[in-house]
C-alpha positions in Angstrom: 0.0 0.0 0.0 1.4 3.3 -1.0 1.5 6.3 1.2 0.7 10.0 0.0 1.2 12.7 1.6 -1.8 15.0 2.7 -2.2 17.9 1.4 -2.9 19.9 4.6 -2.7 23.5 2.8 -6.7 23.1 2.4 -7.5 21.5 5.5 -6.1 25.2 6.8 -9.7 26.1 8.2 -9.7 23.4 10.2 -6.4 22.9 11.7 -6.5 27.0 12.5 -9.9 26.7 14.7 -8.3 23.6 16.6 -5.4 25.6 17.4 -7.6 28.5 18.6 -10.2 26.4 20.2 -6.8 25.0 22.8 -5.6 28.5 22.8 -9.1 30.0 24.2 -9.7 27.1 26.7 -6.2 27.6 28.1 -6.6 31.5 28.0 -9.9 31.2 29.5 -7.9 29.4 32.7 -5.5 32.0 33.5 -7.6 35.4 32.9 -9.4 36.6 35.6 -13.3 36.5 35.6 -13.1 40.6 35.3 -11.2 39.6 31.8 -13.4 36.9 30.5 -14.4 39.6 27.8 -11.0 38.3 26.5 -12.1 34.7 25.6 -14.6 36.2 23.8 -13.4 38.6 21.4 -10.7 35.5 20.7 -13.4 33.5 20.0 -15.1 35.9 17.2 -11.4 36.7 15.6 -11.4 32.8 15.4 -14.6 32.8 13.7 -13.8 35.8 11.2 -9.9 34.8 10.7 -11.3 31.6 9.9 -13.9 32.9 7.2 -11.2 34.6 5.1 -9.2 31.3 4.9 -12.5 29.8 3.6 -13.4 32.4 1.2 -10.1 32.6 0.2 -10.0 29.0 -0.8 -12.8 30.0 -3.2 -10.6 30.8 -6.0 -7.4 29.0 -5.2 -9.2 25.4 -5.7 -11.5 25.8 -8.6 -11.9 22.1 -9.0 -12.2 19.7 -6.1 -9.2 18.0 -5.0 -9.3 15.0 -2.2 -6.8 14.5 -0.1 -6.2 12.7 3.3 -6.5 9.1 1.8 -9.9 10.1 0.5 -11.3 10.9 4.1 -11.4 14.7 2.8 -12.3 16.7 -0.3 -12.6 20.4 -1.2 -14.7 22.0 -3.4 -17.2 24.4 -4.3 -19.9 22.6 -1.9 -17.7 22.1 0.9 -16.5 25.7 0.7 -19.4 27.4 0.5 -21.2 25.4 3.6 -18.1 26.3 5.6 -18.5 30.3 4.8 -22.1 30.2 5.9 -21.2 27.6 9.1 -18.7 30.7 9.7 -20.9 33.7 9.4 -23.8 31.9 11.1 -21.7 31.2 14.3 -19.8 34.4 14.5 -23.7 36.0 15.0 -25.0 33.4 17.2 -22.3 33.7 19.5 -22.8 37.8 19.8 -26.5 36.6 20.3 -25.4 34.5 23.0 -22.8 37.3 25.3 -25.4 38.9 27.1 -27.6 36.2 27.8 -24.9 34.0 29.1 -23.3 36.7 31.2 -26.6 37.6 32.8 -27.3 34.2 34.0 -23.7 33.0 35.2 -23.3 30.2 32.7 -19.6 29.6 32.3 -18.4 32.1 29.8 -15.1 30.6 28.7 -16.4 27.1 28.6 -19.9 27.7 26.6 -17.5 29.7 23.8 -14.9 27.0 23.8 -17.2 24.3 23.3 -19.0 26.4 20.4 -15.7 26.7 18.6 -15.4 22.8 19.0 -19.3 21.8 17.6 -17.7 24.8 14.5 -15.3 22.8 14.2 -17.1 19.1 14.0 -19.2 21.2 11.1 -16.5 22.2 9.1 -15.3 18.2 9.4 -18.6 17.4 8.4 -18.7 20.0 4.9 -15.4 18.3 3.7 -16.0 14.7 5.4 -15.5 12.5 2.0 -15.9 9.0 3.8 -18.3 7.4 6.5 -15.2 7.5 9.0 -14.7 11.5 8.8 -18.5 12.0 8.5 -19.3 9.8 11.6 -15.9 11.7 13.3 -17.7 15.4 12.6 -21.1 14.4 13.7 -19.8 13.1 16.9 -17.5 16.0 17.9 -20.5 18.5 16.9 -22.7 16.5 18.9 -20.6 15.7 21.9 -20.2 19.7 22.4 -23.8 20.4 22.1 -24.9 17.7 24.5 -22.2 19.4 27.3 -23.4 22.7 25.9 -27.3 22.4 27.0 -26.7 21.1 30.4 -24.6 24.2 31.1 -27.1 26.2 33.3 -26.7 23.9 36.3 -29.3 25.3 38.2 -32.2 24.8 35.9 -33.8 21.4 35.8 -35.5 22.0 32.5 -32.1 22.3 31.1 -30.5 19.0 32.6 -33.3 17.1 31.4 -33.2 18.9 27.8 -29.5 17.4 28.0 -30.4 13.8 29.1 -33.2 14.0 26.3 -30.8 15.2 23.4 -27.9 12.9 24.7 -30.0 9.5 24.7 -31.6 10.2 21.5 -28.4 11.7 19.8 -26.7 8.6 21.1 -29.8 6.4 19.7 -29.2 8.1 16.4 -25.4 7.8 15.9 -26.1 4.2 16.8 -28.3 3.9 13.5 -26.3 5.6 11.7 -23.3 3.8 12.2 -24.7 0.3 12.3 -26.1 1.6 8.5 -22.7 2.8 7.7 -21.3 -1.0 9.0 -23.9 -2.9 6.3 -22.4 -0.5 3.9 -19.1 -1.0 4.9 -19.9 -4.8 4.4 -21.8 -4.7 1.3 -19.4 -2.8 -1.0 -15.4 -3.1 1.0 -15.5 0.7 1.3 -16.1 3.5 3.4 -14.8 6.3 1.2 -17.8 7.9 -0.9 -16.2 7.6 -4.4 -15.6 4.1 -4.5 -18.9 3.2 -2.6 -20.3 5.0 -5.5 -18.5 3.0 -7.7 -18.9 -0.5 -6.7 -22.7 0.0 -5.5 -23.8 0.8 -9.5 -22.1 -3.0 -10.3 -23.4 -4.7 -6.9 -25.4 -7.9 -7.1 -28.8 -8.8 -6.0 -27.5 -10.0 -2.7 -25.2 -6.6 -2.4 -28.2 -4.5 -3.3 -30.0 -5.8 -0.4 -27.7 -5.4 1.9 -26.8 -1.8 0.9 -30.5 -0.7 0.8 -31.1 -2.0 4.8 -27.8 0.2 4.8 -29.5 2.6 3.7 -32.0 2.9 5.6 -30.5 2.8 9.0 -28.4 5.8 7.6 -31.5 7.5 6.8 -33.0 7.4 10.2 -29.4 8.1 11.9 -30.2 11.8 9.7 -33.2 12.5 9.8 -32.6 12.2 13.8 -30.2 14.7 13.4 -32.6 16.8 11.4 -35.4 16.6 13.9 -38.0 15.5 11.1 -41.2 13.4 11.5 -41.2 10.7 12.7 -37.7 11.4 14.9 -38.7 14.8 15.9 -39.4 13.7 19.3 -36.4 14.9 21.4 -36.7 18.5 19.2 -39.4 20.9 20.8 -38.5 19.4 24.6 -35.1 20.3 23.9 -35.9 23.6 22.0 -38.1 24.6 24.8 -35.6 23.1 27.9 -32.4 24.6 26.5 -31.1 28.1 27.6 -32.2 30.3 24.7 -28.3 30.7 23.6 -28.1 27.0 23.3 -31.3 26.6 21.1 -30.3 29.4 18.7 -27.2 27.6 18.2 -29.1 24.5 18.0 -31.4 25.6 15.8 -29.0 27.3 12.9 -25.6 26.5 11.5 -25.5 22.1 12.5 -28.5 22.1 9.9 -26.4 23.4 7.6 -23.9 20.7 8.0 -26.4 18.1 8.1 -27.5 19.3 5.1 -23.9 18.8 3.5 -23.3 15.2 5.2 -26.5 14.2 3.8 -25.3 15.3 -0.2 -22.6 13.3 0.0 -24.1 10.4 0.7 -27.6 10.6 -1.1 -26.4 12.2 -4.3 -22.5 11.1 -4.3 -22.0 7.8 -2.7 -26.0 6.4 -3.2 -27.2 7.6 -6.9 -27.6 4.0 -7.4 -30.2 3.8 -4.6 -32.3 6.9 -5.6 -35.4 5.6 -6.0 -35.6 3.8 -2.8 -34.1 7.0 -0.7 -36.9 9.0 -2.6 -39.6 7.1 -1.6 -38.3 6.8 1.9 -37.4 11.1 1.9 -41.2 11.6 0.3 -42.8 9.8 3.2 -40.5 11.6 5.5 -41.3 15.1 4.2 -45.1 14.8 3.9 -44.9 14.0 7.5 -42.7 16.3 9.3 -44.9 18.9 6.9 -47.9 18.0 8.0 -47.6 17.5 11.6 -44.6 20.5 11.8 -47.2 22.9 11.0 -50.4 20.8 12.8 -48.9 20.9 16.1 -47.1 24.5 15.7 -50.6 25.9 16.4 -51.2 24.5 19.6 -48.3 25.9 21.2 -48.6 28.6 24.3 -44.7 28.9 23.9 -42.9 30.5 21.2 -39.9 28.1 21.6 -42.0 25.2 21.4 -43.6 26.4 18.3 -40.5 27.2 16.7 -39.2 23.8 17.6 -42.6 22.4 15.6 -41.7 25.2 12.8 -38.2 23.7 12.3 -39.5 20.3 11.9 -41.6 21.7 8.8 -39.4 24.0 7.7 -37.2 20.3 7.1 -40.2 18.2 5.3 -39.6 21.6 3.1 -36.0 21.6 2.5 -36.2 17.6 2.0 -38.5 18.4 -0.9 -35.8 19.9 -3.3 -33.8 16.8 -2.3 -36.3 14.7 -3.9 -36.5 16.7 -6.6 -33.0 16.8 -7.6 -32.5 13.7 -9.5 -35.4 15.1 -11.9 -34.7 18.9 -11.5 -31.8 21.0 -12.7 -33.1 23.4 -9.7 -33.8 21.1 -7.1 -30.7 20.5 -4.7 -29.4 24.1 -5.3 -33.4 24.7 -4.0 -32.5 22.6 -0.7 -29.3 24.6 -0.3 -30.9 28.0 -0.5 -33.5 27.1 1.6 -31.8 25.4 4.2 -29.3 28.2 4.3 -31.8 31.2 4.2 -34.1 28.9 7.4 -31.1 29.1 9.6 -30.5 32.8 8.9 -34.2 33.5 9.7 -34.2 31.1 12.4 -31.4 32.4 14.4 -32.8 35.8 14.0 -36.2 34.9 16.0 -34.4 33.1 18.5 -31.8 35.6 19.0 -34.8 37.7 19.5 -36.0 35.8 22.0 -32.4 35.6 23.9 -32.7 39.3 24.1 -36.0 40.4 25.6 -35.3 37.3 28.3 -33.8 39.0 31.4 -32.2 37.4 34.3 -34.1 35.0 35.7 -36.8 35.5 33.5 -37.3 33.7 29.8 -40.0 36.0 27.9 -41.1 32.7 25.5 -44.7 32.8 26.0 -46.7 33.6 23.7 -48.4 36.4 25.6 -45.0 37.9 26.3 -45.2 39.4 22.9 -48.7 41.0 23.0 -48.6 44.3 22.7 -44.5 44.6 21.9 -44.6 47.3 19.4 -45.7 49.6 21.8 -42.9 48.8 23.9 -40.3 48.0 21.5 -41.4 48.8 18.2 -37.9 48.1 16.0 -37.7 45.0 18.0 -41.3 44.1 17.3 -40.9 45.2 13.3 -37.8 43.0 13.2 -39.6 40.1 14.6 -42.6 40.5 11.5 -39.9 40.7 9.0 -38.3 37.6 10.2 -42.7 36.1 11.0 -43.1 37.0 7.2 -40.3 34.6 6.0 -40.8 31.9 8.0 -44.4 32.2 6.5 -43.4 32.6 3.0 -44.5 36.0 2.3 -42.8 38.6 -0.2 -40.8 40.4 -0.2 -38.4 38.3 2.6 -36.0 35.4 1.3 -38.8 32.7 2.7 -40.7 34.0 -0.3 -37.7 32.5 -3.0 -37.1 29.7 -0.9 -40.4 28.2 -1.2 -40.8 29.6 -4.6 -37.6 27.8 -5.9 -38.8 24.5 -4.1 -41.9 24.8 -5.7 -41.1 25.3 -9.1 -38.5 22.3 -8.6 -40.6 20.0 -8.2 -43.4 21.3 -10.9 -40.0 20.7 -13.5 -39.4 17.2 -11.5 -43.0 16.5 -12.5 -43.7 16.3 -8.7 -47.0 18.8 -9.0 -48.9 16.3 -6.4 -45.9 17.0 -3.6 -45.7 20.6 -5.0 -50.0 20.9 -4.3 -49.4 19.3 -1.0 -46.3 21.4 0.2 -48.4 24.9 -1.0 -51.0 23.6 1.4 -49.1 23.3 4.3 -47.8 26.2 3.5 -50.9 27.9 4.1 -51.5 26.2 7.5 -48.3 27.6 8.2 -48.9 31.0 7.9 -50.9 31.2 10.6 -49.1 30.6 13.5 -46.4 33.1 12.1 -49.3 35.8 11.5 -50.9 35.2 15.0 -47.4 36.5 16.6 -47.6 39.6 14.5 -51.2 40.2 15.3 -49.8 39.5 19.0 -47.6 42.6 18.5 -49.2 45.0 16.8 -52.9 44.4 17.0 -53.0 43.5 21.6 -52.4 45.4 24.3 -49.9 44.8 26.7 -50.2 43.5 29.7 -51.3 45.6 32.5 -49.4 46.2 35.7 -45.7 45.3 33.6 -42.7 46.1 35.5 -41.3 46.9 32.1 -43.3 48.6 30.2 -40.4 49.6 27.6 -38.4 47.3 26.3 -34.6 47.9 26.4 -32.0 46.7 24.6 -28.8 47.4 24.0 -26.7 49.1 21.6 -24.9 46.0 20.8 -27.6 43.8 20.0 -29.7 46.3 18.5 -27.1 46.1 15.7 -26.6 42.4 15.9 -30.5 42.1 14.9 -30.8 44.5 12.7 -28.3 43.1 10.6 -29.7 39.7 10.6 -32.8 40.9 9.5 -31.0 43.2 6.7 -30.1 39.7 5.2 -33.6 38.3 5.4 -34.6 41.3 3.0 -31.1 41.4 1.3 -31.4 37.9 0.2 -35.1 38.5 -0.8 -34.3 41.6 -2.8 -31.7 40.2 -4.6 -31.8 36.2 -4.4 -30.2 35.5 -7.5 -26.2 35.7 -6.2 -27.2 33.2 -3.4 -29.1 30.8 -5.5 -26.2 31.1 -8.4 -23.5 30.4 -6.0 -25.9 27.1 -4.3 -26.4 25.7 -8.3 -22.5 26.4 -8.8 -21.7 24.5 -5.6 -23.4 21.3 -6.1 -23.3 21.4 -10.6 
């Protein structure tokens, strides 16, 4: 067996934010608590530093080259997942400063362990065989199991954590027995030759690789949170510190999203019929009861929670339309990537009108907000609108670009069905809005004006310019998603 060198020049990201993780944890031990501001402004020059190594990769590997025995590839796909796992984090964890601070969660720790789950998504955008996909998945998850349990003194958070941790463990279980049948089926565990010797594989192999298959499938859509394995995802949403859902809730979906192209559309073309059949029951589903049970909710986390399970029936629609679509993966990509932008803005909403000791994610918290806040409450309907779909917000072109990709896959029946529950969407989105601007507040408040600060005033306001941005002028985000996976 010969050995080749690596070519560790483009795992640069990667090796850079390890180095700074172990720099911030040991700097984090030796400041004072006074100078914890320290850990993290090192933290966000990690994130940023770390972006313009990505983005400068852009144009210095125009095709993809795989290196590391075949355990890592870069290209456009890879590249452009990390620069939006990147910007993502870098506003999640200003989201998370003030919230973290105010209730005496450990600073240094929370922002160390957010660098590492970074990292285990990065791993997971370039992973190019089961071994490095399974290694990514683990280290984000590991992180965000610790990271939940953090506020000690809350019981709805330790038993978010035990929830998350026995189903997460449940998950990578699946997956990995799926991965073993796979493994035993075709000799391999890197995606190109899987891909390879699966399109030659016997009637016995094809067997085998489909009950592969399927264990892998559940092992993801665990990770996703999508009907029927959504059940650890609104008590964990609604258990979690707010800091910890938003993160949660925004860039790991994007890496998901990139774990699951590899092996669907690169190591598994073979099998697409069977994983689109399996991915069309899966998204009717997690559409249908996403949006169904989003309406019953008194608690705005909860609801969300619910929301994200539709919002992924959506995204798995241009998925399934992909084989048959010129549009449809680079549909999944801009939708999944939009959802988390939108996503983290509500939450990181939410993260700042909670006060110590208090969590404003009621429902009735939000009656009345405009009169107490009304930028906050006019950034919250912008971010309502596209989660609901309505112009002229980037939810608008997501679900537009779904749509029409499955019209071209000559899905109109899924396409019919998705509109629908689009609809019964829309109004659990709109009642928050009518909560805001068309209710009183509450009488006898101790706070009848909201404050916030100057900090993340900006933070939110420039979340929500993307939203707009992005609906304004879609066409660079969705060129760049068709680009990435052509």
């Amino acid at each position: 067996m010969n050995f080749t060198m690596p070519i560790f020049s483009v795992a640069l990201p990667e090796i850079f934010m390890l180095c700074m993780a172990m720099l911030a944890l040991l700097t984090d031990v030796f400041l004072p608590a006074r100078a914890r501001l320290v850990t993290y402004i090192l933290v966000q020059f990690t994130v940023v530093l770390t972006f313009f190594f990505v983005v400068s990769q852009y144009s210095e590997y125009p095709s993809p080259i795989i290196t590391f025995g075949g355990s890592y590839i870069i290209d456009k796909l890879a590249i452009l997942l990390k620069m939006f796992i990147c910007l993502i984090s870098f506003f999640v964890f200003a989201y998370s400063r003030e919230y973290i601070s105010e209730r005496g969660i450990a600073f240094g720790e929370y922002y160390v362990l957010g660098l590492l789950a970074v990292l285990g998504m990065l791993i997971m955008s370039s992973a190019y065989s089961f071994l490095t996909i399974y290694l990514g998945l683990e280290l984000l998850s590991l992180a965000l199991y610790a990271m939940v349990a953090m506020q000690k003194d809350s019981a709805d958070a330790t038993e978010a954590a035990m929830k998350y941790f026995v189903m997460g463990a449940f998950a990578s279980g699946l997956l990995l027995y799926g991965i073993s049948m796979i493994y035993g089926a075709t000799g391999s565990i890197e995606i190109m030759q899987i891909a390879n010797i699966m399109t030659h594989s016997t009637p016995s192999q094809h067997m085998v690789e489909v009950f592969g298959l399927v264990f892998i499938l559940v092992g993801l859509m665990f990770k996703f949170g999508a009907v029927p394995f959504h059940m650890w995802v609104p008590d964990v949403y609604q258990g979690a510190p707010t800091s910890m859902t938003l993160f949660i809730a925004s860039a790991p979906k994007i890496a998901a999203f990139g774990i699951t192209m590899r092996i669907l559309m690169e190591a598994m073309p073979s099998l697409q019929v069977e994983w689109e059949h399996v991915l069309m029951v899966v998204a009717i589903l997690s559409m249908f009861f996403g949006n169904v049970l989003a309406i019953a909710q008194t608690n705005i986390k909860r609801m969300l929670a619910y929301s994200s399970i539709a919002h992924i029936g959506y995204m798995l629609l241009g998925i399934i339309a992909g084989p048959n679509s010129a549009e449809g993966y680079s549909a999944a990509m801009f939708y999944v990537v939009t959802y988390t932008i939108v996503a983290m803005g509500a939450f990181g909403i939410i993260s700042i009108l909670s006060r110590k000791g208090v969590e404003l994610d009621q429902l009735e918290d939000y009656r009345g907000m405009n009169a107490r806040n009304p930028w906050l409450a006019f950034m919250m309907l912008l971010l309502m609108f596209s989660m609901a779909g309505l112009p002229p917000t980037v939810g608008f072109f997501a679900k537009l670009g779904l749509l029409e990709a499955l019209v071209e896959a000559h899905l109109v029946w899924l396409a019919a069905f998705a509109l629908l529950f689009a609809i019964i969407g829309a109004y659990y989105y709109l009642r928050i809005v009518m909560l805001m601007y068309f209710e009183e507040p509450e009488k006898g408040l101790d706070e009848p004006r909201i404050y916030v600060s100057p900090n993340m005033l900006t933070v939110i306001t420039i979340n929500c310019i993307f939203v707009l941005v992005f609906g304004f002028f879609p066409s660079n985000l969705i060129d760049m998603c068709r680009i990435s996976l052509a």
